[in-house]
C-alpha positions in Angstrom: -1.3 142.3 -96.1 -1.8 145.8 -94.6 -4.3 148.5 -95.6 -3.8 152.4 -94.2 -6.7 154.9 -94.7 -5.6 158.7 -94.4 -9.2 161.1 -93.8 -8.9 164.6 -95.7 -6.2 166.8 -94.5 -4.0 170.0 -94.9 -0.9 170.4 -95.7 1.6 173.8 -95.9 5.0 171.2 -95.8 4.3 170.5 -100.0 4.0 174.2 -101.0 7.6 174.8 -99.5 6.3 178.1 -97.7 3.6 179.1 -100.0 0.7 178.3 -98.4 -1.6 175.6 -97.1 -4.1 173.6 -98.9 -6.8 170.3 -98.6 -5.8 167.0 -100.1 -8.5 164.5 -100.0 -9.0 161.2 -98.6 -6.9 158.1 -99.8 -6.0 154.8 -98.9 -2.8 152.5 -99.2 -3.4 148.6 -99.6 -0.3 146.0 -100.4 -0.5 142.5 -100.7 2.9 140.7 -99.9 4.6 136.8 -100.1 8.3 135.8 -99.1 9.6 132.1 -99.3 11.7 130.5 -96.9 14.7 133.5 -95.8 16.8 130.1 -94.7 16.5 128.7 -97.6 19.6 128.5 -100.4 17.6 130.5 -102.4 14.8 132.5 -101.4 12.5 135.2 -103.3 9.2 137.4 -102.9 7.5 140.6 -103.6 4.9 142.6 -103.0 1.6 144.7 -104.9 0.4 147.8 -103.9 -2.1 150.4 -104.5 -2.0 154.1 -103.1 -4.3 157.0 -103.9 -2.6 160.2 -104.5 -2.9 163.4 -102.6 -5.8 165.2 -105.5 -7.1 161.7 -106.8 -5.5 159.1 -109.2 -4.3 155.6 -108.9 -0.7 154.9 -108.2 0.3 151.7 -107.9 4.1 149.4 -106.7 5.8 146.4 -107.7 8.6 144.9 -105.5 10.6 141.8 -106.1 13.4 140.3 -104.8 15.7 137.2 -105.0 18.8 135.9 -102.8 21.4 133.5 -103.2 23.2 132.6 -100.0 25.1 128.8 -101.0 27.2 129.1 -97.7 27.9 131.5 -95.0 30.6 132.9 -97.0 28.7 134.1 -100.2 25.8 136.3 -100.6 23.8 138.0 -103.3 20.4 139.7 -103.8 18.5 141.4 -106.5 15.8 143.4 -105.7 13.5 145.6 -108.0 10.7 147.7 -107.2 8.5 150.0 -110.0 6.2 152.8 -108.9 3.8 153.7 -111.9 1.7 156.6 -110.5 -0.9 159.0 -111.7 -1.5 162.5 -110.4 1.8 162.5 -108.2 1.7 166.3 -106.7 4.4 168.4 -106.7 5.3 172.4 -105.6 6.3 174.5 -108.9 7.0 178.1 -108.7 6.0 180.7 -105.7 2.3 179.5 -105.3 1.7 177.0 -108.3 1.5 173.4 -108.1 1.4 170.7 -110.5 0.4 166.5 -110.9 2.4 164.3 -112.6 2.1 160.8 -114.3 5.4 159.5 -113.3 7.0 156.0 -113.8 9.6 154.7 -111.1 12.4 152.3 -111.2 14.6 151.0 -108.3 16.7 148.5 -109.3 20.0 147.4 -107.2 22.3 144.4 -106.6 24.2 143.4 -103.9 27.4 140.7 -103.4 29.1 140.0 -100.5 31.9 137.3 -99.9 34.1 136.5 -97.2 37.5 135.8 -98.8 38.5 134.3 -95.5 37.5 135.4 -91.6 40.1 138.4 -92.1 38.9 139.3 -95.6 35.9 140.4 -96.8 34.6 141.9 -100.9 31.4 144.0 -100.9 29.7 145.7 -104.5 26.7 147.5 -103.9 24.6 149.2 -107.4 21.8 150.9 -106.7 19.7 153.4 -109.1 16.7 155.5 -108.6 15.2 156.3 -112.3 12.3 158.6 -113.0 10.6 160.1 -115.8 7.4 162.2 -115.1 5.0 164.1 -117.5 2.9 167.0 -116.0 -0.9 166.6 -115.9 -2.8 169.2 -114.3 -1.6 173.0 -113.2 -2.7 174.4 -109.6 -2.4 177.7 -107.5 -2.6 177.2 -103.8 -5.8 179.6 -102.7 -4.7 182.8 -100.4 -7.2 181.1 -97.5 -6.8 177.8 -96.4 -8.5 175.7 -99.0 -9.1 173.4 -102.4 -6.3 174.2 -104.7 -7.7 176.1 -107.4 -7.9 174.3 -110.8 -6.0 177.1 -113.7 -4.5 176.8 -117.3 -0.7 175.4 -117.9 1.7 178.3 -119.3 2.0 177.8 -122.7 5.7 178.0 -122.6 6.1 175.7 -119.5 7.2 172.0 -120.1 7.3 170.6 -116.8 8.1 167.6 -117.8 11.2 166.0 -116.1 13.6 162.7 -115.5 15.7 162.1 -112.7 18.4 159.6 -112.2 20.6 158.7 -109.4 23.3 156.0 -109.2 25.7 154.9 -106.6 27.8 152.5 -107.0 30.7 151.0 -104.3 32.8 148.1 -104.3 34.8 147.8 -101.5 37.6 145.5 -100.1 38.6 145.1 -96.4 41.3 142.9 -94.6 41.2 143.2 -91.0 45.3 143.1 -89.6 45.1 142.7 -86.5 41.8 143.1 -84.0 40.6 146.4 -84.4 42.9 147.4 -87.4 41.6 147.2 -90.8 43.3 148.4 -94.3 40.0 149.6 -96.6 40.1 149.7 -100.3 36.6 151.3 -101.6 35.8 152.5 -105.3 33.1 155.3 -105.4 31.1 156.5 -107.9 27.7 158.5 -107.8 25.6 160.5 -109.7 22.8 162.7 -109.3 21.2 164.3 -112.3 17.8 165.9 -113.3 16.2 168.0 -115.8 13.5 168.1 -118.6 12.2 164.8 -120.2 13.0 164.1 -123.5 12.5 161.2 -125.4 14.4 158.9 -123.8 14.1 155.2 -122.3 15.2 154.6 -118.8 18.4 152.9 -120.2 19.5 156.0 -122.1 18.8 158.6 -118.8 21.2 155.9 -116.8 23.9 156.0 -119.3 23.8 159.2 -119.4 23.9 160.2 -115.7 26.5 157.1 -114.8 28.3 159.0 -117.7 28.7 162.3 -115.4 29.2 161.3 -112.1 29.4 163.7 -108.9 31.6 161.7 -107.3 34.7 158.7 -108.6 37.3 158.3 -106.0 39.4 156.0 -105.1 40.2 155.3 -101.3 43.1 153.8 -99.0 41.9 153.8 -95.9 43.9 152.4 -93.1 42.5 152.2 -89.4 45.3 150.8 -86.7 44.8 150.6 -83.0 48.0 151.5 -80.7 48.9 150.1 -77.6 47.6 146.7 -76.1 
């Protein structure tokens, strides 16, 4: 269990140069529970509350689960979920906005040792988000309260964000200190404006345009005795 209480504070990091303002008081509490790490199989997870920076309720989910039969295999799953309410974030020159946002943060991990020279790794992670703007804010010309004013009619500040990397990688050691490395690469990192969509559709869709899918040969060989 642990509980964090933050007093009433300013900030000038948030408004990205545009000024400083109060956020009020909040408090973090989670509540945690892990089984047996040495175990074949082990699993937890964790609650967790968080007040946000101009009121609201936010609140986490974690969970994880690992799989470990022998010293040569491993795998874990893990999955955390953020739901929050009145996230803040800078908008334009000296406007700020809260969100309602839901989080996901799913990834898998396997890892097996082919033999003591040879070794498979797969790593998936994603970070998915899909926010819908609440209230509208200008940061005061004096240090102070934000001041409460009207949304622009024309602005939808409503937004998704997805990221994906993905690597599988392959590695054979030849001889002490000289490995050959065959890694597959592929990320993405995409955001814009929300539309209806379910997080499934916002990952195809990013996975679908990737920054980065390479292929790699790597060899590392160390000369002389």
């Amino acid at each position: 269990m642990r509980f964090s209480h933050f007093l009433g504070s300013y900030d000038d990091l948030n408004s990205f140069g545009n000024g400083t303002y109060r956020i009020e008081d909040r408090s973090h509490l989670s509540l945690g529970w892990g089984s047996d790490r040495s175990k074949e199989l082990s699993f937890g997870g964790s609650l967790g509350y968080m007040g946000e920076d101009m009121g609201g309720d936010s609140y986490t989910y974690r969970a994880y689960l690992s799989w470990r039969p022998d010293d040569r295999l491993a795998f874990d799953l893990m999955l955390s979920a953020l739901d929050r309410d009145g996230w803040l974030l800078h908008q334009d020159g000296s406007y700020m906005a809260t969100f309602s946002a839901d989080q996901v943060l799913p990834g898998i991990s396997l890892e097996y040792f082919i033999s003591a020279k040879q070794q498979l790794k797969f790593v998936l992670q994603w970070v998915g988000i899909k926010a819908r703007g609440k209230d509208y804010y200008q940061i005061p010309e004096m240090t102070g309260d934000l001041i409460s004013v009207a949304k622009p009619d024309a602005a939808n500040h409503d937004f998704s964000v997805s990221q994906v990397s993905m690597q599988a990688r392959y590695r054979w050691e030849i001889a002490p200190l000289s490995d050959l490395y065959l890694v597959y690469t592929r990320q993405s990192d995409m955001a814009g404006l929300l539309d209806d969509e379910d997080f499934s559709e916002i990952f195809k869709r990013s996975y679908r345009q990737p920054v980065t899918d390479a292929l790699v040969l790597k060899l590392r060989y160390r000369f002389g005795s």
